[in-house]
Backbone as CSV, one residue per row, in Angstrom:
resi,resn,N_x,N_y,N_z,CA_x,CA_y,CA_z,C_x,C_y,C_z
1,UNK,-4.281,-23.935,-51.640,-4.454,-22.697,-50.900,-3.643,-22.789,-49.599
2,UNK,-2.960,-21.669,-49.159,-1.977,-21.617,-47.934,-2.756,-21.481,-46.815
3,UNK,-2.283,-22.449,-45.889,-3.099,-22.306,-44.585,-3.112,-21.117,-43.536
4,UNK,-4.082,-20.658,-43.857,-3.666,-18.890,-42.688,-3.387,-19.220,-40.918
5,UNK,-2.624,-18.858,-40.635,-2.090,-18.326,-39.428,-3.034,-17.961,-38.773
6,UNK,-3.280,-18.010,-37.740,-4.109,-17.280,-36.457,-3.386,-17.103,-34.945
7,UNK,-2.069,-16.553,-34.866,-1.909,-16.811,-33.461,-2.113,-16.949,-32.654
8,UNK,-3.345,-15.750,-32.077,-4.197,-16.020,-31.096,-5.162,-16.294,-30.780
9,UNK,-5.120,-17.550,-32.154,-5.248,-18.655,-30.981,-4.444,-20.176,-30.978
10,UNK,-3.951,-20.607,-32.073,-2.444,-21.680,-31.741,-1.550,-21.111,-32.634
11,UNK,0.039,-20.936,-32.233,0.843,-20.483,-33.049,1.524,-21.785,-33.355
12,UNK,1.494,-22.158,-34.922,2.807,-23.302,-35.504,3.854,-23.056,-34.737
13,UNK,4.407,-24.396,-34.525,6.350,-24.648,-33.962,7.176,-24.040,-34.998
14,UNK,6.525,-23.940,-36.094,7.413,-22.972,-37.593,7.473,-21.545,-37.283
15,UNK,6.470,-21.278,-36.750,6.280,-19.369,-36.806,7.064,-18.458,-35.507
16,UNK,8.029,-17.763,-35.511,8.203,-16.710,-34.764,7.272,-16.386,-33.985
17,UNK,7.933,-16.249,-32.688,7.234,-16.350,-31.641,6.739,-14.833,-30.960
18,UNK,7.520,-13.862,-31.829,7.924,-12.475,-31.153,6.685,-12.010,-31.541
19,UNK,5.696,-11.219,-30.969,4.382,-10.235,-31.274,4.706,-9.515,-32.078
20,UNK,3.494,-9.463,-32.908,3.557,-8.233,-34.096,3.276,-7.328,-33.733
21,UNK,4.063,-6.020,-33.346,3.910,-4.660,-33.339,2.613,-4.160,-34.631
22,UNK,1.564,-3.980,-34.030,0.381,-3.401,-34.443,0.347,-1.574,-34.448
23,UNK,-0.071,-0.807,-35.527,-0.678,0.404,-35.610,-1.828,0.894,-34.384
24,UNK,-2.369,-0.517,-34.297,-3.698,0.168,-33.169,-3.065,-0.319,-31.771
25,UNK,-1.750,-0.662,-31.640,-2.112,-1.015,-30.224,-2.384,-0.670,-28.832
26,UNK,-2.350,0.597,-28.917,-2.857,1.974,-28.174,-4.262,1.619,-28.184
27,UNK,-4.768,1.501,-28.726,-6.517,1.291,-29.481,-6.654,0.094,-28.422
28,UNK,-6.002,-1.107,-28.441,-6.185,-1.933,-28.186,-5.877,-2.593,-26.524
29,UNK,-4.840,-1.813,-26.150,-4.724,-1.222,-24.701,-5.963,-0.793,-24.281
30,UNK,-6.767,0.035,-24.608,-7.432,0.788,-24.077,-9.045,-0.417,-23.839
31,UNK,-8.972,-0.840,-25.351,-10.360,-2.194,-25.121,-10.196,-3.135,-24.187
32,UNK,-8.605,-3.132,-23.974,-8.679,-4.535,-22.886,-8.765,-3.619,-21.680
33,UNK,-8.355,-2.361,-21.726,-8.960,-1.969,-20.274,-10.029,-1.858,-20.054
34,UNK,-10.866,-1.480,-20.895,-12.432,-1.265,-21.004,-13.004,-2.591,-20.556
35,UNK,-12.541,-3.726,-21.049,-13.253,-4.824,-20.929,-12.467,-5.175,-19.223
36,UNK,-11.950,-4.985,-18.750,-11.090,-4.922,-17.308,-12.403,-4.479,-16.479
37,UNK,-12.539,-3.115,-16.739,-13.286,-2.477,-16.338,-14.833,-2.349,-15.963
38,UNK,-15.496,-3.740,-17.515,-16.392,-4.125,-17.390,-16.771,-5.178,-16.520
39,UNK,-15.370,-6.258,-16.262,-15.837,-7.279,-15.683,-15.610,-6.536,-14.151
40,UNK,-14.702,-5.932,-13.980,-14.723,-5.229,-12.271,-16.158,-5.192,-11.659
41,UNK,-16.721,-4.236,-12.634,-18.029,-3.783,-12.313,-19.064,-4.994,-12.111
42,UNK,-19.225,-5.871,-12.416,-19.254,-7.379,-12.122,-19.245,-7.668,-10.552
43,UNK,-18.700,-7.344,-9.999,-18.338,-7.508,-8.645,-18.884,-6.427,-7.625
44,UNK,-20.224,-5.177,-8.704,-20.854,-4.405,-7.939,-21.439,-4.975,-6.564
45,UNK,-22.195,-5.922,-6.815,-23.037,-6.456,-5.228,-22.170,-6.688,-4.123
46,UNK,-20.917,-6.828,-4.088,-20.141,-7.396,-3.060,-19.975,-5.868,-2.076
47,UNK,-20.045,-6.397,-0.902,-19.927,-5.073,-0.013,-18.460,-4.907,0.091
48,UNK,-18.339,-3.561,0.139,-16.543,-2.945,0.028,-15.925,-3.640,1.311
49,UNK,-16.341,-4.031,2.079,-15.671,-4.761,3.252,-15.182,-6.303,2.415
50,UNK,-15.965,-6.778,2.226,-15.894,-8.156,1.418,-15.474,-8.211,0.308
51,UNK,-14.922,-7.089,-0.353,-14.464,-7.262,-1.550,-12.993,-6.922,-0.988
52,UNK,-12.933,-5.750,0.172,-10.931,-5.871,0.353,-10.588,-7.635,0.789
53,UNK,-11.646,-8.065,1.914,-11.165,-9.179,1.963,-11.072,-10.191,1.081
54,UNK,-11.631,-10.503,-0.066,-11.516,-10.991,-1.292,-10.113,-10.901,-1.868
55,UNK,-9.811,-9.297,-1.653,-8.480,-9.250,-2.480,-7.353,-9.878,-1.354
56,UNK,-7.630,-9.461,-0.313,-6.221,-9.867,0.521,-6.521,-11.146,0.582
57,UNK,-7.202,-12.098,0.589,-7.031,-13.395,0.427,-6.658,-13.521,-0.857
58,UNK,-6.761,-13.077,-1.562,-6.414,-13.657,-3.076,-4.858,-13.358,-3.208
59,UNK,-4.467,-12.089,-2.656,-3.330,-11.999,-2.498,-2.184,-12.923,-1.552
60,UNK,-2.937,-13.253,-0.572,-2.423,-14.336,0.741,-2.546,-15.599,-0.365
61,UNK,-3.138,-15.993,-0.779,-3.352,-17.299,-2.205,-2.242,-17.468,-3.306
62,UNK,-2.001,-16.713,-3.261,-1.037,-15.905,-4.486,-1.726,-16.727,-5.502
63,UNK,-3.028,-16.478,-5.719,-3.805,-16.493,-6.856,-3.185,-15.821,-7.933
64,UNK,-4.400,-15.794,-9.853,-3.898,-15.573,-10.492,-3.565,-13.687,-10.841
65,UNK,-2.763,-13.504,-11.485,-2.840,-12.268,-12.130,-4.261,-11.501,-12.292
66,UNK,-4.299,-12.202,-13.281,-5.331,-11.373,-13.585,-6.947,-11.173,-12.956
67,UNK,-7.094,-12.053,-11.960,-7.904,-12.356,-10.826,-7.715,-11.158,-10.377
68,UNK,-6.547,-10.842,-9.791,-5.828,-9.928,-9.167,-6.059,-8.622,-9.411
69,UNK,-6.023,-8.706,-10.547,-6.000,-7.012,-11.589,-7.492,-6.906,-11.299
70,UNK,-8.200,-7.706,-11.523,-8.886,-7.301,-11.807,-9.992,-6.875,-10.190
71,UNK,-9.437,-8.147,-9.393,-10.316,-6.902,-7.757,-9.571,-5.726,-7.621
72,UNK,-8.292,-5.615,-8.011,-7.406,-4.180,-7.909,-8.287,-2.751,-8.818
73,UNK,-9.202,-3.160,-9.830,-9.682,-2.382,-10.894,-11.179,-2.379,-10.422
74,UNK,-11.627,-3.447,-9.383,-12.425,-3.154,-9.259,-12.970,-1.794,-7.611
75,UNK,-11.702,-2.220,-6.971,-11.267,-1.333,-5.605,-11.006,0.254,-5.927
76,UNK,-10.510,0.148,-7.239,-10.240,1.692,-8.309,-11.657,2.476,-8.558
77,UNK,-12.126,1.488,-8.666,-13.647,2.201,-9.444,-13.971,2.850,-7.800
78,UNK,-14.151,1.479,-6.799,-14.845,2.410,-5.960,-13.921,3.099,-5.057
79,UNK,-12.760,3.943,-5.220,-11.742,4.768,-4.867,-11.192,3.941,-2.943
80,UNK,-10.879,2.764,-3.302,-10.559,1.835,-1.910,-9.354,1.207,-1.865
81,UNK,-8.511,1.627,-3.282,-7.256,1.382,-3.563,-5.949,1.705,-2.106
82,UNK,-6.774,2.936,-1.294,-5.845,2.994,-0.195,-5.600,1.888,0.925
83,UNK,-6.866,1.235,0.986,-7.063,0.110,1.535,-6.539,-0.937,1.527
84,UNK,-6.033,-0.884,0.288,-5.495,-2.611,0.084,-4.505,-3.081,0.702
85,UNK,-3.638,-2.751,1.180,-2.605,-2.982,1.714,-2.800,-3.296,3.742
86,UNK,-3.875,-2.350,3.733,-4.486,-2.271,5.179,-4.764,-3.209,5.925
């Protein structure tokens, strides 16, 4: 029996490296934003003062991406996106 593939999560040194263009990936955009969105909300208790400073240190850190995205998504929810830069 042939051993199935799973890319994500180890891809063989044999297999093409290029992503498979998917039918849903619109679909699938949208779940990883959803799930973006869920963990933001995660970060409800933090007071909006302490959460810009969160981000601008994280930004002064040059922490990760998606750390990033995600106090940026969470500053969205509570409409403080003008702030960030402030």
């Amino acid at each position: 029996m042939p051993e199935r593939s799973y890319p994500y999560l180890v891809a063989n040194s044999s297999e093409v490296k290029t992503p498979v263009k998917n039918v849903h990936e619109g679909h699938l955009d949208m779940v990883a934003a959803r799930r973006l969105s869920d963990k933001a909300s995660l970060l409800r208790p933090l007071k909006d003062e302490h959460l810009l400073e969160v981000y601008r240190e994280a930004k002064k850190m040059n922490l990760s991406n998606e750390f990033i995205e995600l106090l940026e998504e969470a500053l969205s929810i509570r409409q403080l996106s003008h702030y960030r830069e402030a």
